[in-house]
C-alpha positions as CSV (number, residue, x, y, z in Angstrom):
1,X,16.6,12.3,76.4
2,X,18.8,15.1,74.8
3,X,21.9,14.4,74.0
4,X,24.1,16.9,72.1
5,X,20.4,18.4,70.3
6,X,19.6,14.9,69.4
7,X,15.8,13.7,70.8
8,X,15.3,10.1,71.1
9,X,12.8,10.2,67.9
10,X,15.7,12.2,65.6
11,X,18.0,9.4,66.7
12,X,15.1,6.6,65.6
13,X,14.7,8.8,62.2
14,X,18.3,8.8,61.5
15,X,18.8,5.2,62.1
16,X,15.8,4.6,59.8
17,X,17.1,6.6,56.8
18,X,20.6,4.9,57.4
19,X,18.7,1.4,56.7
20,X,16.5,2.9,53.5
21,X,19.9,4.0,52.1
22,X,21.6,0.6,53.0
23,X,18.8,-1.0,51.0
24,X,18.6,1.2,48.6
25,X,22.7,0.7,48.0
26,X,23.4,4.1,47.7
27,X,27.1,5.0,48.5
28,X,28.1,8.8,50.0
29,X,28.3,10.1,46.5
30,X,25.1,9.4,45.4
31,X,23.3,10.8,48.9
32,X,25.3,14.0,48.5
33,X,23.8,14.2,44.6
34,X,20.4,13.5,45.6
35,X,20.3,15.9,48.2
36,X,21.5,18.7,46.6
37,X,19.3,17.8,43.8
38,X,16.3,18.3,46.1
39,X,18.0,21.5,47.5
40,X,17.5,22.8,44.0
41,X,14.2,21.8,43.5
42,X,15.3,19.3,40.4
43,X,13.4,16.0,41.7
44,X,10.3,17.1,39.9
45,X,12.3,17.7,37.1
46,X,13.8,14.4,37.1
47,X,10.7,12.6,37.6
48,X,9.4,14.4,34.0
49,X,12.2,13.7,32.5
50,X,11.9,9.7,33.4
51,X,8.5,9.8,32.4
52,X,8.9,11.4,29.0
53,X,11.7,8.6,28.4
54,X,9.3,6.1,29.3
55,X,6.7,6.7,27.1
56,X,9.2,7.2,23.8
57,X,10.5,3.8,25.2
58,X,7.1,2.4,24.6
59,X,6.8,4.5,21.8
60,X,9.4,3.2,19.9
61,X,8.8,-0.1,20.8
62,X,5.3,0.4,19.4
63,X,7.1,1.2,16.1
64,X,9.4,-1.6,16.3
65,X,6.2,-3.8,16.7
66,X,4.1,-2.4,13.7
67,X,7.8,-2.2,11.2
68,X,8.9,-6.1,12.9
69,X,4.7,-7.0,11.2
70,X,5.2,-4.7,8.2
71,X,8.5,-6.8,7.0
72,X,6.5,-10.2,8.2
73,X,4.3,-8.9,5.4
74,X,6.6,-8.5,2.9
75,X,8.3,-11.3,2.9
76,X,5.2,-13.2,2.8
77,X,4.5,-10.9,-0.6
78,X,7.4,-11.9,-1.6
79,X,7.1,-15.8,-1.4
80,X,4.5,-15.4,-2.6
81,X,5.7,-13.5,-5.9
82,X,8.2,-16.2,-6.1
83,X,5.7,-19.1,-6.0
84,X,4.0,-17.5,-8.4
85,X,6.8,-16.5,-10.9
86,X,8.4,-20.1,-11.0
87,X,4.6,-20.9,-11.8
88,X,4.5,-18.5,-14.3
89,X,8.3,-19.8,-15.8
90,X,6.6,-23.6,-15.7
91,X,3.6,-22.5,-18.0
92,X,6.4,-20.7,-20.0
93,X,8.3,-23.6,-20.5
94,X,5.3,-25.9,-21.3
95,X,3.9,-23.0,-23.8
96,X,7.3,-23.0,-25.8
97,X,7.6,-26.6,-26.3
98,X,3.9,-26.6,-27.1
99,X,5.1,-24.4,-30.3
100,X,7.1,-26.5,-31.5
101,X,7.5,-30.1,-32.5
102,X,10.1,-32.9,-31.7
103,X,12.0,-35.5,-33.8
104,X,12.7,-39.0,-33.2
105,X,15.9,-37.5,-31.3
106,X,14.3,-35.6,-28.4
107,X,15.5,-32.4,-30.6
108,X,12.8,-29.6,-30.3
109,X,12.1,-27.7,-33.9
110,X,10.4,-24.7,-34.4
111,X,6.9,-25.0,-35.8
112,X,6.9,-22.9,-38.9
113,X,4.7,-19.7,-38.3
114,X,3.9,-17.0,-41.0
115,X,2.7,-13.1,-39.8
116,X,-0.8,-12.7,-41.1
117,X,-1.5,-11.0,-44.3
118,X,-2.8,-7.9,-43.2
119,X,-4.4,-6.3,-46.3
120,X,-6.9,-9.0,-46.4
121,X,-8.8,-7.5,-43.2
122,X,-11.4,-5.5,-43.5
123,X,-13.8,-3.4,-41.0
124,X,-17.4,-3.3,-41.4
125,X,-18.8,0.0,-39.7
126,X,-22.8,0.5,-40.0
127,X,-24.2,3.9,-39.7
128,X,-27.6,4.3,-37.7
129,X,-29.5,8.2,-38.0
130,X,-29.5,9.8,-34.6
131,X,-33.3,9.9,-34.8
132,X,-33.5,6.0,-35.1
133,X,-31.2,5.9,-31.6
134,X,-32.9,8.4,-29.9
135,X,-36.6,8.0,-31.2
């Protein structure tokens, strides 16, 4: 059946891309754009572009995945630095009352401590022949 140049199937194609755009939700605005996006050959262009922003998406999540570990890391370092510097302060503190002594008051006195007299050292070097090294 013709009526006014439409065939029965152009009829059944039109009502079919009326219920893919209902579906889709696109309004009169956004047919018009995409058609005369595909009038100028830009879909293809479009369809790059989406994909090149998908994979620095992923990308950059990537990154945010390996820097989120690297500060895990860290942090853990730097407990553990801690642990070990209030260990290291403990020993400290335990060394420095070791040098001294204490009275019957609790009070902590410097043990007395004299620098070594140095001009009493003395080196002894021996001397062997090359010969008796090598021979």
């Amino acid at each position: 059946m013709n009526w006014h140049g439409f065939t029965t199937k152009s009829v059944r194609g039109l009502v079919r891309l009326h219920k893919i755009v209902k579906g889709l939700g696109l309004g009169e605005k956004e047919i018009i754009k995409v058609l005369e996006l595909a009038k100028y050959d830009e879909l293809q262009n479009l369809q790059w572009k989406v994909e090149y922003l998908r994979n620095e998406v992923n990308m950059l999540e990537n990154e945010k995945w390996k820097s989120t570990n690297q500060i895990l890391k860290l942090n853990r370092m730097i407990d553990e630095f801690e642990g070990s510097l209030a260990q290291k302060r403990g020993e400290m503190t335990c060394m420095n009352q070791e040098t001294g002594w204490y009275d019957n008051t609790d009070n902590l006195y410097p043990i007395p401590y004299s620098e070594p007299e140095i001009s009493s050292y003395s080196i002894r070097l021996s001397y062997a022949a090359t010969d008796d090294l090598l021979g």
